[in-house]
Structure formats: C-alpha cells, structure tokens
N, CA and C atoms as an extended XYZ file, in Angstrom:
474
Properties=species:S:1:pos:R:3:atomname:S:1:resname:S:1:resid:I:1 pbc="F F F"
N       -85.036        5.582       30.789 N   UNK     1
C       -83.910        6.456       30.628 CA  UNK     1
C       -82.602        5.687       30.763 C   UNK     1
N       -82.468        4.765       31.478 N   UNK     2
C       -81.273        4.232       32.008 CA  UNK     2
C       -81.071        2.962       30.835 C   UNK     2
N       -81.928        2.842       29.965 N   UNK     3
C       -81.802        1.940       29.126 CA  UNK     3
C       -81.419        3.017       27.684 C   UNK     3
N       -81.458        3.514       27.326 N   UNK     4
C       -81.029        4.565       26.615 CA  UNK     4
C       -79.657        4.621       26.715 C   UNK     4
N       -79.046        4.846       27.859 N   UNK     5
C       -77.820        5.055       28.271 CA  UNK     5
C       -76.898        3.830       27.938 C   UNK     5
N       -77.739        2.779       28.106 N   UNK     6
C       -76.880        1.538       28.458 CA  UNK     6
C       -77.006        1.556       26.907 C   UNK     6
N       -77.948        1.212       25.757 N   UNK     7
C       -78.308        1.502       23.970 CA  UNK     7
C       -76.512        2.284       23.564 C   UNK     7
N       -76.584        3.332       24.041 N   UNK     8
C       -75.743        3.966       23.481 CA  UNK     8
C       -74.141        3.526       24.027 C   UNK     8
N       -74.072        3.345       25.071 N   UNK     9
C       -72.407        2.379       25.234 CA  UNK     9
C       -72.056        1.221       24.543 C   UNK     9
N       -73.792        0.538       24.264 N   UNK    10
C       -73.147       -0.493       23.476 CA  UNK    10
C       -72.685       -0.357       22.065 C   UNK    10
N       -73.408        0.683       21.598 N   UNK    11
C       -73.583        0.878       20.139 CA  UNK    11
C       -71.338        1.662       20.102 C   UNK    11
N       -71.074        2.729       21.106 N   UNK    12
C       -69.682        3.156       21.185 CA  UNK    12
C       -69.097        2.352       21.112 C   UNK    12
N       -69.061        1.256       22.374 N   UNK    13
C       -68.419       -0.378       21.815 CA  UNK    13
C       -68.414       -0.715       20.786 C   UNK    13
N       -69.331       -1.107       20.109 N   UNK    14
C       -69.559       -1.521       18.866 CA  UNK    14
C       -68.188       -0.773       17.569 C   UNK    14
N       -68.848        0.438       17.520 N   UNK    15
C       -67.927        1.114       16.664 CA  UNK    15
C       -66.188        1.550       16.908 C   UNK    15
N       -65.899        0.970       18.528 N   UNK    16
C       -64.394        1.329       18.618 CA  UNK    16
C       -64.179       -0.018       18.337 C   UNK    16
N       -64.409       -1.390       18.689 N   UNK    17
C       -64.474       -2.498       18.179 CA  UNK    17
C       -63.981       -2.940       17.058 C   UNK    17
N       -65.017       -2.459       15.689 N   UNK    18
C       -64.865       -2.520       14.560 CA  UNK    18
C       -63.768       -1.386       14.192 C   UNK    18
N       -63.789       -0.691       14.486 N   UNK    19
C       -62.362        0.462       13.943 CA  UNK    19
C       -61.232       -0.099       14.129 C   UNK    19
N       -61.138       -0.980       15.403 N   UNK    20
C       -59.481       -1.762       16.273 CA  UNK    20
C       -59.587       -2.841       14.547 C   UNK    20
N       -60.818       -3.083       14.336 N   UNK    21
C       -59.826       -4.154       13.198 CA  UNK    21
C       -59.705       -3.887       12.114 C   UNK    21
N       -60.696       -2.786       11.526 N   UNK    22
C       -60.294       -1.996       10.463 CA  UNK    22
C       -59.110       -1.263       10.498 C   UNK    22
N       -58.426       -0.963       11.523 N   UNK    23
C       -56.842       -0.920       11.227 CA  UNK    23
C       -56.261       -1.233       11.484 C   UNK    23
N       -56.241       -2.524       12.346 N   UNK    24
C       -55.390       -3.642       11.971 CA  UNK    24
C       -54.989       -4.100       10.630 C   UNK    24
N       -56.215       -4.853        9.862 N   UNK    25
C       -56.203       -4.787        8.429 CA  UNK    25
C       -55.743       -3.682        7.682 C   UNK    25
N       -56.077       -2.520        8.050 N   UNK    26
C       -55.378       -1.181        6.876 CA  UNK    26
C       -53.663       -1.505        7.028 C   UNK    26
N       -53.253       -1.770        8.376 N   UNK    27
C       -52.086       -2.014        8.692 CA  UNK    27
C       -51.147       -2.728        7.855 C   UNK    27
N       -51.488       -4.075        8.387 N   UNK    28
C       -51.144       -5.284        7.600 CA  UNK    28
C       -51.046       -5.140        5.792 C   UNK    28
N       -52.037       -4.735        5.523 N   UNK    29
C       -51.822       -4.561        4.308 CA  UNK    29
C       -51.228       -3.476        3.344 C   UNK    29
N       -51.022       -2.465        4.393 N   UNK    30
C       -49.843       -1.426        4.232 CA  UNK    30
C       -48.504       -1.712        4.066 C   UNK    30
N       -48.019       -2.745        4.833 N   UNK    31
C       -46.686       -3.428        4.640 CA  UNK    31
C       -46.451       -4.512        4.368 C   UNK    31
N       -47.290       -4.351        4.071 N   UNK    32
C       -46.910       -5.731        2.402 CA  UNK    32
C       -45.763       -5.302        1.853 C   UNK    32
N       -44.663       -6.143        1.078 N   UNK    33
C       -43.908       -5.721        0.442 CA  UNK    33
C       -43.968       -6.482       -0.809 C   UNK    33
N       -43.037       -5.958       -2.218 N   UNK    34
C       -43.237       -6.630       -3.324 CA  UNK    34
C       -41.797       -6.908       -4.010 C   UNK    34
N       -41.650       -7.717       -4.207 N   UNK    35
C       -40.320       -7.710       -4.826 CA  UNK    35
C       -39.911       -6.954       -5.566 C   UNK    35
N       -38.717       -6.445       -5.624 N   UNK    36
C       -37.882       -5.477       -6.575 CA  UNK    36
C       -36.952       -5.723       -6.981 C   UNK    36
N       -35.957       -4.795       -7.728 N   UNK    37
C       -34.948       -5.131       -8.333 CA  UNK    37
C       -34.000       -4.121       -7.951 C   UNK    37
N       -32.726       -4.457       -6.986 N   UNK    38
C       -31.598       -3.668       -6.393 CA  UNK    38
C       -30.657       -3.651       -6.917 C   UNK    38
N       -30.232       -2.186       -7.471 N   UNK    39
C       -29.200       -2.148       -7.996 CA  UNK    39
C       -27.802       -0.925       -6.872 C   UNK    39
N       -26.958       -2.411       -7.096 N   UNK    40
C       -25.910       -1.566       -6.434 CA  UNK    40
C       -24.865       -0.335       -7.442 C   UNK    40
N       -24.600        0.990       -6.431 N   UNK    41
C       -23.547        1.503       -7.419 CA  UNK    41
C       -22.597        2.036       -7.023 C   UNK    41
N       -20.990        1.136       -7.068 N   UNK    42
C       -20.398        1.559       -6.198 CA  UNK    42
C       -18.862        2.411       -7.212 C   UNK    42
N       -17.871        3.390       -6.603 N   UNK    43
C       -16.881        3.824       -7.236 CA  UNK    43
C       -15.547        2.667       -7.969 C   UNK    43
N       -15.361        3.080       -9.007 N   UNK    44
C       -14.365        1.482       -9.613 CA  UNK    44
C       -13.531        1.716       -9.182 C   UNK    44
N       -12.849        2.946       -7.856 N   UNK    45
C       -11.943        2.888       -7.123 CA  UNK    45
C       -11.867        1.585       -6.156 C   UNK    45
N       -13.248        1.122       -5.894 N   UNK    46
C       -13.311        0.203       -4.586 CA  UNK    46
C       -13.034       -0.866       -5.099 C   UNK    46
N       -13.223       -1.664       -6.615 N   UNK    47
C       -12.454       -2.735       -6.860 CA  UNK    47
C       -11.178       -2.838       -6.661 C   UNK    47
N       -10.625       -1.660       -7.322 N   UNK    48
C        -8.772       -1.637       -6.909 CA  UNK    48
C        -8.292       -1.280       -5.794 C   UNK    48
N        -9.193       -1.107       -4.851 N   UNK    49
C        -8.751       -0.929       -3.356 CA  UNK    49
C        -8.622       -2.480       -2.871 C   UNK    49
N        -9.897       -3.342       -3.518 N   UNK    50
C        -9.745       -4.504       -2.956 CA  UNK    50
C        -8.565       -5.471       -3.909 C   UNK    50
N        -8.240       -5.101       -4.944 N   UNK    51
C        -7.147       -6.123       -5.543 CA  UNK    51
C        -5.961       -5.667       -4.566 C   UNK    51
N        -6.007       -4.390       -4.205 N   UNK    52
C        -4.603       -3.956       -3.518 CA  UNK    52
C        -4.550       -4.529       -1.860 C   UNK    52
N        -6.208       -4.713       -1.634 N   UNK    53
C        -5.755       -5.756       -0.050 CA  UNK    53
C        -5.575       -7.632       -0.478 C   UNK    53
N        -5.906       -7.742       -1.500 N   UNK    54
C        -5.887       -9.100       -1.275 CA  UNK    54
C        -4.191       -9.124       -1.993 C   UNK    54
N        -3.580       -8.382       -2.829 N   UNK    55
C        -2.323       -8.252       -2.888 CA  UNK    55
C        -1.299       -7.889       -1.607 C   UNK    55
N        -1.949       -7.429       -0.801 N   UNK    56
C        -0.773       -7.328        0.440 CA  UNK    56
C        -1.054       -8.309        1.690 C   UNK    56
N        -2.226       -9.148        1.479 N   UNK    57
C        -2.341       -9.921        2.457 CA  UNK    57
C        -1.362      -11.736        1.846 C   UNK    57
N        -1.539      -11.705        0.608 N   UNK    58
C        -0.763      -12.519       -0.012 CA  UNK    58
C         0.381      -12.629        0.358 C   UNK    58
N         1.318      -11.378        0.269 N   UNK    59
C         2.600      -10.878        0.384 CA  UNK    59
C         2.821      -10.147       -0.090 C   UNK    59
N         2.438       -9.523       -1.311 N   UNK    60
C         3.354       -8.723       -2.105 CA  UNK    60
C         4.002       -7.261       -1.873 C   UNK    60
N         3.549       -7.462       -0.713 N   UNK    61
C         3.791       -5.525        0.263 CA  UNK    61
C         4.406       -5.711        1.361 C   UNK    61
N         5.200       -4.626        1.709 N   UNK    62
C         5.543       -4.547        3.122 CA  UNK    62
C         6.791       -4.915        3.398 C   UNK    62
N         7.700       -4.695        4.003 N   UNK    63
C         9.133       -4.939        4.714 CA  UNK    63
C         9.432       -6.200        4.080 C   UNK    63
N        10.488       -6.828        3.509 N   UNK    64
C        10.743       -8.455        3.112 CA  UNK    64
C        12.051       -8.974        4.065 C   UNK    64
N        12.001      -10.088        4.698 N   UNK    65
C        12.722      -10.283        5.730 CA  UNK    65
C        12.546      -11.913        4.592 C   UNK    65
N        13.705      -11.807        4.550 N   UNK    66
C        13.556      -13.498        3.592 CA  UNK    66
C        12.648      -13.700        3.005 C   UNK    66
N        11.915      -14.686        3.197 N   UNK    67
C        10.645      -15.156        2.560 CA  UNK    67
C         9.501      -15.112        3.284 C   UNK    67
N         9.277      -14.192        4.035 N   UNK    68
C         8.526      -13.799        4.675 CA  UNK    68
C         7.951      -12.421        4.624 C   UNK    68
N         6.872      -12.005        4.649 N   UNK    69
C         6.715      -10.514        4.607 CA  UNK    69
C         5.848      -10.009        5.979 C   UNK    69
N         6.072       -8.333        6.424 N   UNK    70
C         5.633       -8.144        7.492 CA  UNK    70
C         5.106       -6.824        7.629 C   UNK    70
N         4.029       -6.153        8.067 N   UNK    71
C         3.808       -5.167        8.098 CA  UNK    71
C         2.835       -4.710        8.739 C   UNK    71
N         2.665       -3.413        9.099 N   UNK    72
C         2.557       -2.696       10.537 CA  UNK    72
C         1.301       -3.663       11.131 C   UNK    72
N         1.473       -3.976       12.312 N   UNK    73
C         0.065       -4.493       12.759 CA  UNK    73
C         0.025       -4.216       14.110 C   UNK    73
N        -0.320       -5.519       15.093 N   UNK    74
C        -0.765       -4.862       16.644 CA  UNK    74
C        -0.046       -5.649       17.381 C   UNK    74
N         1.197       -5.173       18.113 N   UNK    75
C         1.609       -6.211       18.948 CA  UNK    75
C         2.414       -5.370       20.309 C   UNK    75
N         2.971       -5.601       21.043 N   UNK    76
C         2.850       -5.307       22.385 CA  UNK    76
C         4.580       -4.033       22.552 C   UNK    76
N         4.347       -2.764       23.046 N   UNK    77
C         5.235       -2.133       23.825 CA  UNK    77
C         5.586       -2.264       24.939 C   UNK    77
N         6.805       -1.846       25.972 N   UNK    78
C         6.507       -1.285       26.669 CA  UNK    78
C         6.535        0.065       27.234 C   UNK    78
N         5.724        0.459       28.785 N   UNK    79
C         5.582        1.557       28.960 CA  UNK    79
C         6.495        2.258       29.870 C   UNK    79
N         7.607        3.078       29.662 N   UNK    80
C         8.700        3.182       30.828 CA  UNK    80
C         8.557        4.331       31.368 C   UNK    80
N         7.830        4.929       31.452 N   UNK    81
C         7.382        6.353       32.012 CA  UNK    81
C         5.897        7.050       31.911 C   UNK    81
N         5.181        7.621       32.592 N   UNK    82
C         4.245        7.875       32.212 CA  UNK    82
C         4.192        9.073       33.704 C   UNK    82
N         4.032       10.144       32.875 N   UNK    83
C         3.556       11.357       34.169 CA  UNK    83
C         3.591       12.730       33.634 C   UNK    83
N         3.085       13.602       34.095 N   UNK    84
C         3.179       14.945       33.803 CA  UNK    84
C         3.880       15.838       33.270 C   UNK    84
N         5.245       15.398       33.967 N   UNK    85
C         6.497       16.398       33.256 CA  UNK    85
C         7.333       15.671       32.257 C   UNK    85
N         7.539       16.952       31.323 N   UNK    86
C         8.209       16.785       30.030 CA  UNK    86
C         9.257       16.540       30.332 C   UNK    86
N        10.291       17.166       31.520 N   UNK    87
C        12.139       16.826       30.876 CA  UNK    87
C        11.865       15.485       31.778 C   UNK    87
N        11.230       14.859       32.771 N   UNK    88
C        11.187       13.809       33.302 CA  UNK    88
C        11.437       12.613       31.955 C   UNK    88
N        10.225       12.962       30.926 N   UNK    89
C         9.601       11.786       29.884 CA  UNK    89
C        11.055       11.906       29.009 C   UNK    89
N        11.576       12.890       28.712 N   UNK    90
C        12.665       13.052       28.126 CA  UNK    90
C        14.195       12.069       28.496 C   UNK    90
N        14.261       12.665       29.941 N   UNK    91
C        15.009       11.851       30.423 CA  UNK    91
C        15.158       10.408       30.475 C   UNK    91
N        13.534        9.621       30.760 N   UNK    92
C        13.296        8.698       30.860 CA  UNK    92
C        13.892        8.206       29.006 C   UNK    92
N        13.576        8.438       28.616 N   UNK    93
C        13.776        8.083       26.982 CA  UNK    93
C        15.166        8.439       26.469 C   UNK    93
N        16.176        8.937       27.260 N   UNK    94
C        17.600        9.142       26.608 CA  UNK    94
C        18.300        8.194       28.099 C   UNK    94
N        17.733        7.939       29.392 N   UNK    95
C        18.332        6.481       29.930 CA  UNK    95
C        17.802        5.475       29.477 C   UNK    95
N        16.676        4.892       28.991 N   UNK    96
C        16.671        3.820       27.643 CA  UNK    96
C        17.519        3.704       26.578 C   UNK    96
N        17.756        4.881       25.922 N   UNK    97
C        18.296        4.260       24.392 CA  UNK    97
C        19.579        4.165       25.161 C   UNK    97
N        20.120        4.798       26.390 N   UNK    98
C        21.653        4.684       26.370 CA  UNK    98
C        22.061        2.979       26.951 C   UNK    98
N        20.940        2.671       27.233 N   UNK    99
C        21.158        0.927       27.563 CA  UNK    99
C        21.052        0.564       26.260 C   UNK    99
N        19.977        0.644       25.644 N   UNK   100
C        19.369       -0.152       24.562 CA  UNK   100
C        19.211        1.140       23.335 C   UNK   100
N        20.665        1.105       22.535 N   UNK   101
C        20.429        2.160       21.609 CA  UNK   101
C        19.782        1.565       20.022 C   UNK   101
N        19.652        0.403       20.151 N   UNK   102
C        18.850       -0.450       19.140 CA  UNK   102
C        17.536       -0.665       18.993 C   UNK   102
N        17.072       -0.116       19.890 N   UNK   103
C        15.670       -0.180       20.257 CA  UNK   103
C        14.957        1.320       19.929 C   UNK   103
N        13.858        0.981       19.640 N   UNK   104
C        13.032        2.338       19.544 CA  UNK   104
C        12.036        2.727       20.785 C   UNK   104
N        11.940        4.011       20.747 N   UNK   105
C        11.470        4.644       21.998 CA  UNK   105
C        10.705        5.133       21.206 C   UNK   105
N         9.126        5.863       21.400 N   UNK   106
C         8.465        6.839       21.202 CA  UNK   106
C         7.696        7.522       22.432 C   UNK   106
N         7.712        9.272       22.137 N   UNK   107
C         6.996        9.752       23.000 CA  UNK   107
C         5.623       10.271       23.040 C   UNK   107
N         4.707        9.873       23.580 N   UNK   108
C         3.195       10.700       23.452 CA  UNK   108
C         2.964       11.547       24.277 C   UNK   108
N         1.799       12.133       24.036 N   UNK   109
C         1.396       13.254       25.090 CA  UNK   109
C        -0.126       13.326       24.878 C   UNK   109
N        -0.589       12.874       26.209 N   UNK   110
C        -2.586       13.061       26.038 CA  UNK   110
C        -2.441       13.388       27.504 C   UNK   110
N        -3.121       14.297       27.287 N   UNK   111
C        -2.997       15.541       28.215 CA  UNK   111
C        -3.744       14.584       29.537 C   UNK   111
N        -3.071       15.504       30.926 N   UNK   112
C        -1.877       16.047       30.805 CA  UNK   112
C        -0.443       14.937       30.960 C   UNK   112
N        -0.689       14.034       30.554 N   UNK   113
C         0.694       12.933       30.841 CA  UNK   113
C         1.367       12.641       29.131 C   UNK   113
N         2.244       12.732       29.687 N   UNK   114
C         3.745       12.505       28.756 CA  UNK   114
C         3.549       10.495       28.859 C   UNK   114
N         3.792       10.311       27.646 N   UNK   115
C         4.121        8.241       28.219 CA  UNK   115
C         4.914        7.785       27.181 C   UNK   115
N         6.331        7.405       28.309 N   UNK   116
C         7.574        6.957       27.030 CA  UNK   116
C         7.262        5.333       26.733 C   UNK   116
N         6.787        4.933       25.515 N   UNK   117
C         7.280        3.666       25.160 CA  UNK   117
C         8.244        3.123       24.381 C   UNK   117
N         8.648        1.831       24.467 N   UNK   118
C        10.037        1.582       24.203 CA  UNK   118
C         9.742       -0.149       23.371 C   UNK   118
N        10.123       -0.098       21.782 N   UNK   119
C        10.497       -1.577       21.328 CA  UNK   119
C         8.973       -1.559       20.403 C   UNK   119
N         9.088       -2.933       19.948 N   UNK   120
C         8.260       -3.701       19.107 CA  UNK   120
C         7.673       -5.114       18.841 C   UNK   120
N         7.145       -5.495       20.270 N   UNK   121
C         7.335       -7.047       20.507 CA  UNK   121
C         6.256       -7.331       19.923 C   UNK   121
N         6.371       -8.395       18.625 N   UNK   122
C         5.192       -8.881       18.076 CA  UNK   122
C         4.642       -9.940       19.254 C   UNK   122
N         4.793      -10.688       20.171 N   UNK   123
C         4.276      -11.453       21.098 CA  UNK   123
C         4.562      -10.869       22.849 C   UNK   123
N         3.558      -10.990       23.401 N   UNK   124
C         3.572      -10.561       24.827 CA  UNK   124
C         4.695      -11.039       25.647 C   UNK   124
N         5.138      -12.700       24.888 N   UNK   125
C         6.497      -13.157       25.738 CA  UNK   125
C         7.554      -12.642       25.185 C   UNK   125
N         7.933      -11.855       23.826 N   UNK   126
C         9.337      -11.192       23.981 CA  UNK   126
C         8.916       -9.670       24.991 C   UNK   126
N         7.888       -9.057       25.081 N   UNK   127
C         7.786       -7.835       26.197 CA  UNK   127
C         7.952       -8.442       27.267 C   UNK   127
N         7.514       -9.944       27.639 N   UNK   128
C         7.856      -10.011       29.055 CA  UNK   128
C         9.069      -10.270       29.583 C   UNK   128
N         9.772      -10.482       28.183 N   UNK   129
C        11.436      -10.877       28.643 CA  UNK   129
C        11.937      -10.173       28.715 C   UNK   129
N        11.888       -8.876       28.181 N   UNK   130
C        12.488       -7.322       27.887 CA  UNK   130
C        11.991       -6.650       29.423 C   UNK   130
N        10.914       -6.824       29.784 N   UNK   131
C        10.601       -6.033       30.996 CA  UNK   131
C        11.227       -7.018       32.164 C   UNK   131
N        11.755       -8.139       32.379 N   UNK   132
C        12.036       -8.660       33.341 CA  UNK   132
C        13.128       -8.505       33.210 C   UNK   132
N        14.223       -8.282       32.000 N   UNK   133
C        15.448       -7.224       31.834 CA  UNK   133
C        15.828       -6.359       32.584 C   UNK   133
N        14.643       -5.133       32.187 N   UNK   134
C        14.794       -3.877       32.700 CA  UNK   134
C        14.407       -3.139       33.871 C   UNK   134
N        13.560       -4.393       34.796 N   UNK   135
C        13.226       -4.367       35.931 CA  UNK   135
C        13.796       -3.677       36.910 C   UNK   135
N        14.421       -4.202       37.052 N   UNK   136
C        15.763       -3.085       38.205 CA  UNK   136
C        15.970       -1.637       37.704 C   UNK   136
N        15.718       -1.315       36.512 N   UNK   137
C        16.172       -0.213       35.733 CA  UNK   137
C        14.811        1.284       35.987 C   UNK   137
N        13.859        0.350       35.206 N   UNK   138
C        12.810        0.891       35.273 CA  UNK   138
C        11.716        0.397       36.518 C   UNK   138
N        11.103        0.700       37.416 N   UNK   139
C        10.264       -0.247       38.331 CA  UNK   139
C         8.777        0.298       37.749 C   UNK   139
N         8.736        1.228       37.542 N   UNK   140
C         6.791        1.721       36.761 CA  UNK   140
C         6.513        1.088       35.370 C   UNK   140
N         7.043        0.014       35.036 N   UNK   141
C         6.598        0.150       33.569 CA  UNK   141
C         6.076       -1.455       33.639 C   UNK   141
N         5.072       -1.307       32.552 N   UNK   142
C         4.132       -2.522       32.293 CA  UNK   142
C         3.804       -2.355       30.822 C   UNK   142
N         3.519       -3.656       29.814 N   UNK   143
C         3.239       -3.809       28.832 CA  UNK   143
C         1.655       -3.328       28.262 C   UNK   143
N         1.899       -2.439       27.189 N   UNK   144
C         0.761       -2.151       26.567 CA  UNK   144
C         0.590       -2.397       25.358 C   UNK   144
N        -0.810       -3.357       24.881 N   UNK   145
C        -0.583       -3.728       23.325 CA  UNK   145
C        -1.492       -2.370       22.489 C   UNK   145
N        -1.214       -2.023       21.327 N   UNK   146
C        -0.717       -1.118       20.511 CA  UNK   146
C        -0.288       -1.379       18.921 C   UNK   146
N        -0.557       -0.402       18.057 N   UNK   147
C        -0.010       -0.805       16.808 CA  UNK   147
C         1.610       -0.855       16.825 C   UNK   147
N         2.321       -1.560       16.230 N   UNK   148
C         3.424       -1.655       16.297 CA  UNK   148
C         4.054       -1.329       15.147 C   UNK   148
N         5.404       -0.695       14.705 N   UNK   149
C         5.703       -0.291       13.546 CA  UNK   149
C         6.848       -2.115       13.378 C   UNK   149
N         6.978       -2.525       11.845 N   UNK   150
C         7.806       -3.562       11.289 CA  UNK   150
C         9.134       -3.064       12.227 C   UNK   150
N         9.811       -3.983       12.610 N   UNK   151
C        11.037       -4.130       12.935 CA  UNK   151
C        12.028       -3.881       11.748 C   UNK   151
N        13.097       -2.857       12.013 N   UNK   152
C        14.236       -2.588       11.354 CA  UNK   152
C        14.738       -4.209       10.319 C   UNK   152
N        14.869       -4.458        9.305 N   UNK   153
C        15.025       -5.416        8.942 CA  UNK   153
C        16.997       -4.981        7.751 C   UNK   153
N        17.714       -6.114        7.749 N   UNK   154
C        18.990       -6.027        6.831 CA  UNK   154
C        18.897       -6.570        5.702 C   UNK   154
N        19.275       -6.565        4.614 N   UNK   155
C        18.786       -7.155        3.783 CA  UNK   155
C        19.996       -7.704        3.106 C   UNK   155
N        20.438       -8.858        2.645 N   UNK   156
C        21.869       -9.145        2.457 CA  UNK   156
C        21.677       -9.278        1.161 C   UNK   156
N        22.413       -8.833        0.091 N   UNK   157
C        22.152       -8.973       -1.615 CA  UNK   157
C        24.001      -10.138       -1.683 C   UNK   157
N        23.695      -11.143       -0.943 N   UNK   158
C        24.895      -12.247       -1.512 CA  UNK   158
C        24.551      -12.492       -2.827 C   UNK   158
C-alpha cells in the first residue's frame, strides 16, 4: 500500500515538472518579436512650430536691445512682503515703487498669503545688490528665482 502512494507522488512530480517547462517554452516563444515597419504620423502644424523655435532661439524674436535679443526666461526677484493681509501687500508695493518707481512690482495671492515681488534680475548678483540696498527698508525679504518678464528696453532710431 505504501508503495502505491509513494508510485503516485512520483508520477504528480513527474507531470508538474514537465508542465514548468512546457511553459516556459510556450512563454519564450510567445515573445518573440518580428520586425516591422513604423510609421510615424504627426500634424504639419508641428514642423512650423519647430521652424518657429529654432527661429527665436537664433534671434529673430523677442525684445531687441542692440544686437542682442532677449526674452522671457528664468531669473531671480525679489520678495518684499509676504503675509495674509491685503492693504498690508498693498502698502508694501506703493513704499517700493515710491523709492524705486522704475522698477516693477507684482502682486500674487495663493491662498491664504498675498507675496509682493519687486524687479527682474537676470543673475542672483544684481538681486543681491538690490536687496543689500533695500535692507534697512525692507528686513523680510529674500530672493526668489522665477520666470522673469524682458526688461523695459529704449530704442534709439539715430
């Protein structure tokens, strides 16, 4: 009897055995792949999107300051107020321009804080010269980099 028993585990072995590699193999040969032929299809808007970036990275766009061209990118504010109340942020932003009425201020609001920033420093060392300015003036404010709008530019037609 006990040999019977032992007949039949081997024979279960046997057949889970052979199944582990019969699908292994079914496997393997399931993902096979075969070469094909990919066709891309894209809108003929996206060519002239790209003649129009490699045209403004050239120059041909954007603010002209001599022979140079410039336009909006990422360079450093600073932050001269930042808190809850509105006529505070207000205030804060009409004693700026009355020092510095050449300068631009903007105000945000992400709830719940108001945050006045002030200027357009394409490099961190003209914000740090501007804030070591206004130091005495303002004492809460610290530089945050940010998209920056082109600087006001003159254009002289001699």
């Amino acid at each position: 009897m006990k040999r019977a028993i032992f007949d039949h585990k081997a024979k279960l072995s046997l057949i889970k055995f052979c199944s582990f590699f019969v699908l292994i193999f079914l496997s393997a040969a399931a993902s096979a792949q075969t070469k094909g032929k990919v066709v891309v299809v894209r809108d003929p808007m996206f060519d002239t999107l790209l003649a129009k970036r490699a045209l403004l990275n050239r120059g041909g766009g954007g603010s002209v300051t001599g022979s140079r061209v410039y336009t909006s990118n990422y360079g450093y504010r600073l932050q001269i107020y930042s808190g809850s109340n509105r006529n505070a942020a207000y205030a804060a932003q009409a004693r700026f321009n009355g020092e510095f009425p050449e300068m631009r201020t903007y105000i945000s609001y992400h709830e719940p804080n108001f945050k006045v920033k002030a200027g357009d420093f394409r490099s961190r060392l003209e914000a740090e010269k501007m804030k070591a300015q206004l130091q005495s003036t303002f004492s809460a404010m610290f530089i945050v980099s940010e998209r920056i709008n082109p600087p006001k530019t003159v254009i002289n037609n001699d």
